[in-house]
KOLROKE-247354 format. One line per field, with one value per residue: residue number from 1; residue in one letter; z, x, y of N, C-alpha, C in turn. Coordinates in steps of 0.001 Angstrom, whole numbers. Layout:
N
num = (NUM;...)
residuo = (A;...)
n.pz = (Z;...)
n.px = (X;...)
n.py = (Y;...)
ca.pz = (Z;...)
ca.px = (X;...)
ca.py = (Y;...)
c.pz = (Z;...)
c.px = (X;...)
c.py = (Y;...)
***
This chain:
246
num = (1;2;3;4;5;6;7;8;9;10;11;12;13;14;15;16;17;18;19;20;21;22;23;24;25;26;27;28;29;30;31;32;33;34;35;36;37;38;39;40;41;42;43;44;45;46;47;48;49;50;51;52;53;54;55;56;57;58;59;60;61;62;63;64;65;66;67;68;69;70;71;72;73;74;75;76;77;78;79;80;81;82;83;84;85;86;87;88;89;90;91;92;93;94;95;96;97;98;99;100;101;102;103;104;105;106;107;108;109;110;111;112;113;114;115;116;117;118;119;120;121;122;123;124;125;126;127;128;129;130;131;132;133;134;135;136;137;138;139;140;141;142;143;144;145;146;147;148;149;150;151;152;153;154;155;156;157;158;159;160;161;162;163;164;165;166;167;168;169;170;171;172;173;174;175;176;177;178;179;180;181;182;183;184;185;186;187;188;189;190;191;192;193;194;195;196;197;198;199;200;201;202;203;204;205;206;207;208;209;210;211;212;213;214;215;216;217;218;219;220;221;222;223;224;225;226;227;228;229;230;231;232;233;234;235;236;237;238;239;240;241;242;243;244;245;246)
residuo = (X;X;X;X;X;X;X;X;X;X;X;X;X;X;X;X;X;X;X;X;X;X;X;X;X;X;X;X;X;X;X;X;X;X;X;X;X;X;X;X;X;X;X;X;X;X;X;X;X;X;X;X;X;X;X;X;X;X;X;X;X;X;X;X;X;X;X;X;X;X;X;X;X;X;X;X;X;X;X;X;X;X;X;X;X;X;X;X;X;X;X;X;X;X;X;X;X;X;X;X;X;X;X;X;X;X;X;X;X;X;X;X;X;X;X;X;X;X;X;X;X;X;X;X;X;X;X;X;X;X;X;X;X;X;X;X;X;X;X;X;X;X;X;X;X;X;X;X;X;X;X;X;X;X;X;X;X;X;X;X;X;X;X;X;X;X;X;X;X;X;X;X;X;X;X;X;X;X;X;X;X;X;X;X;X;X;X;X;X;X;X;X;X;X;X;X;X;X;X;X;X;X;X;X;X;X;X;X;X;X;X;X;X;X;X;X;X;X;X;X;X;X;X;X;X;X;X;X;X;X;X;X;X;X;X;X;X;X;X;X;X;X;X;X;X;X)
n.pz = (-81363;-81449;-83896;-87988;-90962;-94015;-96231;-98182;-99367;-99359;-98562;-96940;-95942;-95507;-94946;-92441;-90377;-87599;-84230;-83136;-80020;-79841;-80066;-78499;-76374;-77870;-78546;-79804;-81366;-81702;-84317;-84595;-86836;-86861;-86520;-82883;-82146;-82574;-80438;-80042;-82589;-82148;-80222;-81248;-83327;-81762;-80426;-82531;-83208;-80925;-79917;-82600;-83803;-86090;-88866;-88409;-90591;-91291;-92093;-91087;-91596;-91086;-89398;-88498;-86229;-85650;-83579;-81120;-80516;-81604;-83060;-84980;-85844;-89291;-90476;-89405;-86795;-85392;-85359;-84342;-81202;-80729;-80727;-78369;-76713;-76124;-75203;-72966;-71579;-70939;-69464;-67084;-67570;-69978;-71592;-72369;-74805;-76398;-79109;-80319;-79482;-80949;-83774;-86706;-88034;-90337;-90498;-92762;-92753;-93242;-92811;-90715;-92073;-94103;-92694;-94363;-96459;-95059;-94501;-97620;-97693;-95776;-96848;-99451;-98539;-97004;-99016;-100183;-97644;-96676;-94329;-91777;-91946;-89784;-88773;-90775;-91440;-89860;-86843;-83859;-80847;-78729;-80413;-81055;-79184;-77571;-79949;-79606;-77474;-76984;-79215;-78233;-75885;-76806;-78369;-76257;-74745;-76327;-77787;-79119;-81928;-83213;-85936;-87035;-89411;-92578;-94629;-92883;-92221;-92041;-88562;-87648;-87485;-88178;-86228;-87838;-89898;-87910;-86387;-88650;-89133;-86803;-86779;-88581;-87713;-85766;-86743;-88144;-86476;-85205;-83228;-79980;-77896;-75267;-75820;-76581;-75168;-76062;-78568;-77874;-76319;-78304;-80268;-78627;-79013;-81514;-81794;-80169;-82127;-84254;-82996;-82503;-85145;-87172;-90495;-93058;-94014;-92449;-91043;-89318;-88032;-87702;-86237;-83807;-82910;-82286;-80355;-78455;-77622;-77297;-79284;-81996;-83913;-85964;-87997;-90433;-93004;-92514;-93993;-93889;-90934;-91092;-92019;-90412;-88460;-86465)
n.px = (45826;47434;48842;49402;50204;49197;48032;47868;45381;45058;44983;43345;42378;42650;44413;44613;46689;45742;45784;44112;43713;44278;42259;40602;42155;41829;40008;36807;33550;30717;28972;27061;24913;24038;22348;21708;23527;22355;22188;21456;22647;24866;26135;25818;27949;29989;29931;30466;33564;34773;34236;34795;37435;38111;39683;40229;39627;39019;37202;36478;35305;35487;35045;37505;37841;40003;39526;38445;39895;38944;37964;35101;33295;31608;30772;30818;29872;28661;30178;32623;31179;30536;33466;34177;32383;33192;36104;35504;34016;35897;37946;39340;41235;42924;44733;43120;41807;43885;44505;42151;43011;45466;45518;44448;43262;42145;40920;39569;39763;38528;39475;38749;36034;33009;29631;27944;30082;30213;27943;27102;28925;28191;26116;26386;27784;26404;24176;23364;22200;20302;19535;17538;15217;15270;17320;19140;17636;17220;15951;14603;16169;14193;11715;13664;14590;12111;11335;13517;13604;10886;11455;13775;12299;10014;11677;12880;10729;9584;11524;12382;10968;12432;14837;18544;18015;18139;16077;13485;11340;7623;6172;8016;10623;12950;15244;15790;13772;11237;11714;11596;9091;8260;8854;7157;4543;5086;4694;2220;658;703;2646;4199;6960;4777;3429;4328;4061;1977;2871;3448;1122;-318;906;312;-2393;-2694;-2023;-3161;-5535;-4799;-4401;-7053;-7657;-6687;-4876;-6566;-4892;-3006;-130;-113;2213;2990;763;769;3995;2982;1080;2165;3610;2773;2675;1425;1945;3705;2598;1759;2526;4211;3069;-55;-441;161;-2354;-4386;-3812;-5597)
n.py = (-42183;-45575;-45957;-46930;-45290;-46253;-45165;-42313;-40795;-38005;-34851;-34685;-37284;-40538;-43648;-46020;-48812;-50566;-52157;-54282;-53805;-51517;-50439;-49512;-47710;-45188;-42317;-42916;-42511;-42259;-41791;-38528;-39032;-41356;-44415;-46147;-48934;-52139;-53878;-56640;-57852;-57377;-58754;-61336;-61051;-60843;-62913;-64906;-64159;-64748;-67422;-69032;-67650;-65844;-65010;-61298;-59518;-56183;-53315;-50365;-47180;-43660;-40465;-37970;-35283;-32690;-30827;-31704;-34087;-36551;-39505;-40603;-43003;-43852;-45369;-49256;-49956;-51650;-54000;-52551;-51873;-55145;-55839;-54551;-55657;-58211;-57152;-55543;-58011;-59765;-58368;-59174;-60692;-60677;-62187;-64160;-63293;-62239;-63545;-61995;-59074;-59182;-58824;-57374;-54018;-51907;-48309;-46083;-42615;-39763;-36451;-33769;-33008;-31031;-31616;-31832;-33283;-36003;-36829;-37133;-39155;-41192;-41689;-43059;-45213;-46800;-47692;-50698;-50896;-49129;-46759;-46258;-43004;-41555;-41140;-39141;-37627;-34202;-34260;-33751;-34131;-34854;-36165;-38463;-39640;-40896;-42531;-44127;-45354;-46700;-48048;-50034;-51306;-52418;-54404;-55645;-56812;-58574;-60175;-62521;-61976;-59961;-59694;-60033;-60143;-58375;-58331;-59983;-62338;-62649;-63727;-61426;-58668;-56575;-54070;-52020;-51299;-51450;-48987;-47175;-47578;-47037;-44557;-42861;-42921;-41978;-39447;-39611;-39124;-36952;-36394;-35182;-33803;-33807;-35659;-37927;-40048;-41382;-42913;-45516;-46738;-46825;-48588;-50842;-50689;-51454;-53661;-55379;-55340;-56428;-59006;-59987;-59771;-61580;-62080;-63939;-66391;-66747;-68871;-71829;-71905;-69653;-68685;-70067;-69181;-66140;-66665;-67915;-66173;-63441;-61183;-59709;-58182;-57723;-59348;-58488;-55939;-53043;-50907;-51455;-51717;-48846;-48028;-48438;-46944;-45068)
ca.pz = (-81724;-82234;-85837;-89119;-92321;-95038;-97779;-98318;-100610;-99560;-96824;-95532;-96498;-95150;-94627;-91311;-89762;-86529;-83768;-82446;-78698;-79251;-80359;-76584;-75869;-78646;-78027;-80561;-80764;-82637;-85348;-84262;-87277;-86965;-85535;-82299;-82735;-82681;-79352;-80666;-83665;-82229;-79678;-82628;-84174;-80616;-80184;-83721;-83012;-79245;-80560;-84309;-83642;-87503;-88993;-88817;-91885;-91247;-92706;-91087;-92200;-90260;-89484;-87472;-85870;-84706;-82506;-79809;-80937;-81297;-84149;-85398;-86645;-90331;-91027;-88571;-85308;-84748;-85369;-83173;-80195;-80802;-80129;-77021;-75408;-76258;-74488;-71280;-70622;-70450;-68839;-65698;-68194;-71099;-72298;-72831;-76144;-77315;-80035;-81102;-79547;-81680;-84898;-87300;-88509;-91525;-90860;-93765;-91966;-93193;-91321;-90560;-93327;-93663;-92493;-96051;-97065;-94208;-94841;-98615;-97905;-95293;-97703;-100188;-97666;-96497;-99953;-99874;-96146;-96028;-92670;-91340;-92189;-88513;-88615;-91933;-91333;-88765;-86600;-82769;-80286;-78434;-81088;-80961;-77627;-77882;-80856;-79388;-76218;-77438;-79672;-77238;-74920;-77891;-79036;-74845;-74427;-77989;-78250;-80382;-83407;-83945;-86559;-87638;-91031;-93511;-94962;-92566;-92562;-90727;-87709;-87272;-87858;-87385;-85974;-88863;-90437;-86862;-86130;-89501;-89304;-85505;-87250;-89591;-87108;-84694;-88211;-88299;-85537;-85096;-81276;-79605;-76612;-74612;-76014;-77189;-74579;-76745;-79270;-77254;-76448;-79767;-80699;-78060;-79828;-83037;-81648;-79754;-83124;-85056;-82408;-83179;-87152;-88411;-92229;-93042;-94575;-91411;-91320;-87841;-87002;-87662;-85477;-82997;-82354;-81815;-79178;-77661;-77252;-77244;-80107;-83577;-84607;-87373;-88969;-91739;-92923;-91744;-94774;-93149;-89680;-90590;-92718;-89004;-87283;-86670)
ca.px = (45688;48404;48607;50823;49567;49131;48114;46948;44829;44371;45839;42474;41808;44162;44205;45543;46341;45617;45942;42738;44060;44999;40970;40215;42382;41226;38378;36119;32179;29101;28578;25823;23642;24202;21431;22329;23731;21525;22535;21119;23387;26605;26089;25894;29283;30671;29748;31593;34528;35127;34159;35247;38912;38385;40659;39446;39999;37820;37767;36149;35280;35406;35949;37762;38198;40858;38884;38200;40649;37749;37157;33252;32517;30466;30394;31059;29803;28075;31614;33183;30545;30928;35042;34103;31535;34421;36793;34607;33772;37798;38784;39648;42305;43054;45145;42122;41512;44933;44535;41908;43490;47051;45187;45116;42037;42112;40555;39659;39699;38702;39921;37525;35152;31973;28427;27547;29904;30073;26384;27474;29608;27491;24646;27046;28484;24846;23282;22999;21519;19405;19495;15963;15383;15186;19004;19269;16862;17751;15199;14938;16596;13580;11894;14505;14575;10780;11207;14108;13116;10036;11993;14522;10998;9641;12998;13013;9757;9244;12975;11809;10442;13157;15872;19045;17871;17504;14605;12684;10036;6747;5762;9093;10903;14067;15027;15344;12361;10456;12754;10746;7657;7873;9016;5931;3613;5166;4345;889;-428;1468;3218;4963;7450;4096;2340;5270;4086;968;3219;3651;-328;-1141;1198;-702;-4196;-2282;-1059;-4530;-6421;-4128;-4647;-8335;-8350;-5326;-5199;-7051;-3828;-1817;251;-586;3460;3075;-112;1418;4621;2291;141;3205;5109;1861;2976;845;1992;4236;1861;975;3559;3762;2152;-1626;-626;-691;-2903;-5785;-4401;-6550)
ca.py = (-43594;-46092;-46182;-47187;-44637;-47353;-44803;-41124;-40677;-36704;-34437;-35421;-38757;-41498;-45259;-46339;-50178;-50259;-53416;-54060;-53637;-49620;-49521;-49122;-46668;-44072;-41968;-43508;-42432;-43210;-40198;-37819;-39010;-42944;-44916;-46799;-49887;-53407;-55082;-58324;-58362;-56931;-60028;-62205;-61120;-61082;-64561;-65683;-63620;-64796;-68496;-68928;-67179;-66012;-63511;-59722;-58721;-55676;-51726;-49119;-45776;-42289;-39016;-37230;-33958;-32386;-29611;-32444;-35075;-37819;-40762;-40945;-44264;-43888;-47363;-50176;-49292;-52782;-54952;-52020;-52649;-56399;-56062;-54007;-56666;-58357;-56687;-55347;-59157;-60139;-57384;-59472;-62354;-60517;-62985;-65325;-62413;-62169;-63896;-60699;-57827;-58659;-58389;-55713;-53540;-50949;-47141;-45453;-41328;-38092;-35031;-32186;-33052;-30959;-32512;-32633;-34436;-36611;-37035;-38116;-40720;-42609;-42326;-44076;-46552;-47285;-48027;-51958;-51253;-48276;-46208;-45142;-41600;-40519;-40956;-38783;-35891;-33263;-34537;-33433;-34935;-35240;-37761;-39811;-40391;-41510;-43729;-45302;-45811;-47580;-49669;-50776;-51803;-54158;-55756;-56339;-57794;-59552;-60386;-63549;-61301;-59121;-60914;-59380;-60706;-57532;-58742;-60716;-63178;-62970;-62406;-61132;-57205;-55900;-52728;-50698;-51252;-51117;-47460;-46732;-47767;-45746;-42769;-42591;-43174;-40336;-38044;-39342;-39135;-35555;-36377;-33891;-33570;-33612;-36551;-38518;-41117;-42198;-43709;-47026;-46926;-46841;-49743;-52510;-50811;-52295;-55425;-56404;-55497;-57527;-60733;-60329;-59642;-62152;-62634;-65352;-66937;-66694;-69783;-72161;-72285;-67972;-67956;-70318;-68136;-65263;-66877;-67637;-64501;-61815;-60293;-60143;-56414;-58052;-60624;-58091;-55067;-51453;-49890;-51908;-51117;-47441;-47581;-49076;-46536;-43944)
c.pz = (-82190;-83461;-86706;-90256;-93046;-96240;-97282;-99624;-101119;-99059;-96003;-95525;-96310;-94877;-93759;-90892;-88068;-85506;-82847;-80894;-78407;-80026;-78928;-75985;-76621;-77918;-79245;-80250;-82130;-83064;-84771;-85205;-87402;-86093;-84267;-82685;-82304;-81658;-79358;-81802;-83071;-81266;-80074;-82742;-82536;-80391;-81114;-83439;-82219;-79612;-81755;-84268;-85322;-87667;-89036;-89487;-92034;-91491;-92059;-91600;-91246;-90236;-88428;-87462;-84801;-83769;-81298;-79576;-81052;-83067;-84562;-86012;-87752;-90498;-89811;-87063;-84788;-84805;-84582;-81613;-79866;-79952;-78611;-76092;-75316;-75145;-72922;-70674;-70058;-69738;-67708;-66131;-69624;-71807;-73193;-74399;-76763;-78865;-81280;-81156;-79975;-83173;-85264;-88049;-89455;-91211;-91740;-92978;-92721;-92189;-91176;-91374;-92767;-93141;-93527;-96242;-96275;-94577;-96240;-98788;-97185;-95904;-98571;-99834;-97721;-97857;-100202;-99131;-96137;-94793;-92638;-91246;-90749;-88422;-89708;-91867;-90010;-87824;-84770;-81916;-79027;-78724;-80925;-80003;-77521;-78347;-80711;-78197;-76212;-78561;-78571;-76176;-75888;-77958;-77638;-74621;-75487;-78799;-79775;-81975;-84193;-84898;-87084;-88921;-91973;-94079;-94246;-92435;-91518;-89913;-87548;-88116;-87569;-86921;-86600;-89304;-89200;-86608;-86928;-89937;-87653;-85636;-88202;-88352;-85646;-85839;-87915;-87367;-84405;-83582;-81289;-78568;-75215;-74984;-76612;-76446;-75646;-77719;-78799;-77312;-77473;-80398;-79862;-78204;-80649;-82800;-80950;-81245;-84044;-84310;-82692;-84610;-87705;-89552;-91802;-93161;-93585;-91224;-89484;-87175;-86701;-85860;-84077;-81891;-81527;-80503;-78121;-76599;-76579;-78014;-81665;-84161;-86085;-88356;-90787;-91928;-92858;-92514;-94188;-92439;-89655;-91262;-91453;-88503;-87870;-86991)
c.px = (47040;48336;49403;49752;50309;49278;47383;46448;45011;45206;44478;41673;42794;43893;45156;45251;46349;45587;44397;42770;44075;43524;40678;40686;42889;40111;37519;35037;31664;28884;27486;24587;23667;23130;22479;22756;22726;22306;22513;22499;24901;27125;26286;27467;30010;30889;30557;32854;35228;35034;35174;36390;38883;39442;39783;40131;38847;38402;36538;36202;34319;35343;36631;37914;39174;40935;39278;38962;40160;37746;35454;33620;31120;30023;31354;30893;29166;29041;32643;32437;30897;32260;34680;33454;32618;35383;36600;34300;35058;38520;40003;41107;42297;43497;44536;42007;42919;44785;43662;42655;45018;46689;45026;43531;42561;41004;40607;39169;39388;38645;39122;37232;34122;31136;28045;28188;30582;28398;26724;28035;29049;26738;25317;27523;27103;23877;22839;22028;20973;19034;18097;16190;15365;16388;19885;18928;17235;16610;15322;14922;15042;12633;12158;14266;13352;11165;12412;13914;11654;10604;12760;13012;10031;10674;13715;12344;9534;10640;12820;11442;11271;14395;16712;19308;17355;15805;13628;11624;8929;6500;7107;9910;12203;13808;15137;14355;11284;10862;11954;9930;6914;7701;7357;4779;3699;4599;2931;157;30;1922;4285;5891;6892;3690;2725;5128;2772;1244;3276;2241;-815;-329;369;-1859;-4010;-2332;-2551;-6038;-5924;-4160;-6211;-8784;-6965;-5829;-5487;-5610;-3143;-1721;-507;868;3688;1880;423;2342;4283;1802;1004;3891;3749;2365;2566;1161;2735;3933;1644;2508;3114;2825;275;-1683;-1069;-1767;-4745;-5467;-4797;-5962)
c.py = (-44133;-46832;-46494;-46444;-45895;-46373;-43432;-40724;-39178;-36119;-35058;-36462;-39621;-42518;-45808;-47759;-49785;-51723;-53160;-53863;-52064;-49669;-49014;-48304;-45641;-43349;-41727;-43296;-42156;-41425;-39868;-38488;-40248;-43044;-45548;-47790;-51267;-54034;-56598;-58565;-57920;-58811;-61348;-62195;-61251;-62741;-65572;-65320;-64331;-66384;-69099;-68719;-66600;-64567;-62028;-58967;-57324;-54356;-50884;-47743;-44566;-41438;-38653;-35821;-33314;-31305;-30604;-34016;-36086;-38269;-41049;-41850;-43872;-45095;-48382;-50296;-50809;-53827;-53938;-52549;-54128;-56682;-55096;-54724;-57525;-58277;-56505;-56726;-59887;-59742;-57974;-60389;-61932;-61426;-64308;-64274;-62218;-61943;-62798;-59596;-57967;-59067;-57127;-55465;-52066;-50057;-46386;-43692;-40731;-37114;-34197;-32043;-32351;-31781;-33190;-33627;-35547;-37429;-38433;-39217;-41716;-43010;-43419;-45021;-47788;-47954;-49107;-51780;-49835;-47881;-45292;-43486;-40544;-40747;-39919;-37246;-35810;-33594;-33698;-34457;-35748;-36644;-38639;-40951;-41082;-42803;-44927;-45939;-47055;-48632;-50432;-51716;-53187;-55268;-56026;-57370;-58537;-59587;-61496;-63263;-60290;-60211;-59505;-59435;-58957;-57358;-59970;-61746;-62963;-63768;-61815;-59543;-57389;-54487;-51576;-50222;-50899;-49363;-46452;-46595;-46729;-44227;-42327;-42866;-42230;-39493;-38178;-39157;-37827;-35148;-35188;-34362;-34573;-35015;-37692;-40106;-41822;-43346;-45649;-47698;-47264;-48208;-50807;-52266;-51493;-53790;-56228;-56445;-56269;-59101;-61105;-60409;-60072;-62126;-63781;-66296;-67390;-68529;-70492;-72071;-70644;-67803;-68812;-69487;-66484;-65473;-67381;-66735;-63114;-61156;-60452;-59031;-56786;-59342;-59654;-56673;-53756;-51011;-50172;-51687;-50005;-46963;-47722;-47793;-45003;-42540)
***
C-alpha cells in the first residue's frame, strides 16, 4: 500500500494516511468475522460522496497479516464498499472522481494480531452498533450461507421495509436485527445443512399469519404500506414472531 506512517503507537500498532486512489490497488478484504456489508446503505453514502463532494475525513481500523500480505477491514467496510461503487462506476473517466480519489483517509493497523484480540477490538469498535451474534460466534459456514441468502431475498423483494435506520419504525427492519431475528429462528426450529431450506417457508407462514392477525392498533398508513408491498412480517417485533412460530 502507498502509505505515509503518521504515528506508531506499537511495533504493531500504527497509524497510516493513505490517498483514497492507492485504496484500489491494495488487497483489502472483509474480516472473516464481519457481517457482509448493507448494499442499501453503502449506496446511500455512495450517493452523498459522488453528489455532496464533502471532505473524507474518515479512519478506518484493521489488521493485517503479513503471511498473505492482505488488509482486513474491522471497522468501515460499508464507507470502503461505498468508495468502490464509486470507483467501479467511473472506471471508464476517472477524472470525473478526482476530486475523491486525491483525498486522504487515516488506517489505524495492527500487525499479526491474535483472533482474540482482533475479536476484542471489534467488539469495542462495534459497541454503539451491535453486530448480530452470527458474526461473533464461530458459527458454520454453512448457516451463514442460509441466513444470508434469505436475507439478501427479503431486502430484494420487500426493499421498501428495510431502513438503514438503527432503530427503525414499523413495518420496517433493518438487516441486523432481521440477520438476528434469522439466526434465532435457525436455533429454534433446529435446521441443518439438510433442512436449511425451511427457513424461508417458515418466514411466508409468518408473514401470511401476520396479514390475517394485525394488532388491533396497526396504524391505516402502517397497514396501507403493507397491503402494498406483501409484506406484514415487521408489523409486530421478533420476540412475537418467535414466539407463533411453532
Amino acid at each position: 500500500m502507498n502509505s505515509e506512517l503518521i504515528h506508531r503507537y506499537s511495533p504493531n500498532h500504527v497509524l497510516m494516511k493513505c490517498a483514497v486512489a492507492d485504496l484500489f490497488n491494495t488487497n483489502i478484504q472483509k474480516w472473516k468475522y464481519n457481517r457482509p456489508p448493507d448494499i442499501t446503505r453503502c449506496r446511500e453514502i455512495a450517493q452523498f460522496v459522488h453528489s455532496r463532494r464533502p471532505t473524507i475525513d474518515w479512519m478506518f481500523y484493521a489488521i493485517y497479516e503479513n503471511s498473505n500480505d492482505t488488509i482486513y477491514l474491522l471497522d468501515g467496510s460499508h464507507r470502503f464498499t461505498a468508495l468502490q461503487l464509486i470507483y467501479d462506476q467511473n472506471k471508464a473517466n476517472l477524472e470525473d472522481i478526482s476530486h475523491i480519489l486525491s483525498q486522504h483517509v487515516i488506517i489505524s493497523i495492527r500487525i499479526d494480531v491474535t483472533d482474540g484480540e482482533a475479536i476484542d477490538l471489534f467488539q469495542q469498535i462495534n459497541k454503539s452498533n451491535p453486530v448480530p451474534e452470527l458474526y461473533l460466534q464461530n458459527a458454520d459456514q454453512d448457516k451463514k450461507t442460509v441466513i444470508e441468502d434469505v436475507a439478501n431475498k427479503w431486502m430484494t423483494n420487500y426493499r421498501g421495509h428495510f431502513s438503514t435506520n438503527p432503530r427503525p419504525n414499523v413495518p420496517n427492519t433493518n438487516r441486523d436485527r432481521f440477520i438476528e431475528f434469522l439466526d434465532s429462528m435457525y436455533q429454534k426450529m433446529e435446521l441443518t445443512r439438510e433442512t436449511g431450506h425451511k427457513l424461508n417457508n417458515e418466514l411466508y407462514k409468518l408473514n401470511e399469519h401476520m396479514l390475517k392477525n394485525p394488532p388491533p392498533k396497526l396504524s391505516a398508513k402502517t397497514l396501507e404500506k403493507c397491503q402494498q408491498s406483501g409484506c406484514y412480517l415487521f408489523i409486530v417485533k421478533p420476540d412475537v414472531l418467535l414466539d407463533i412460530l411453532i
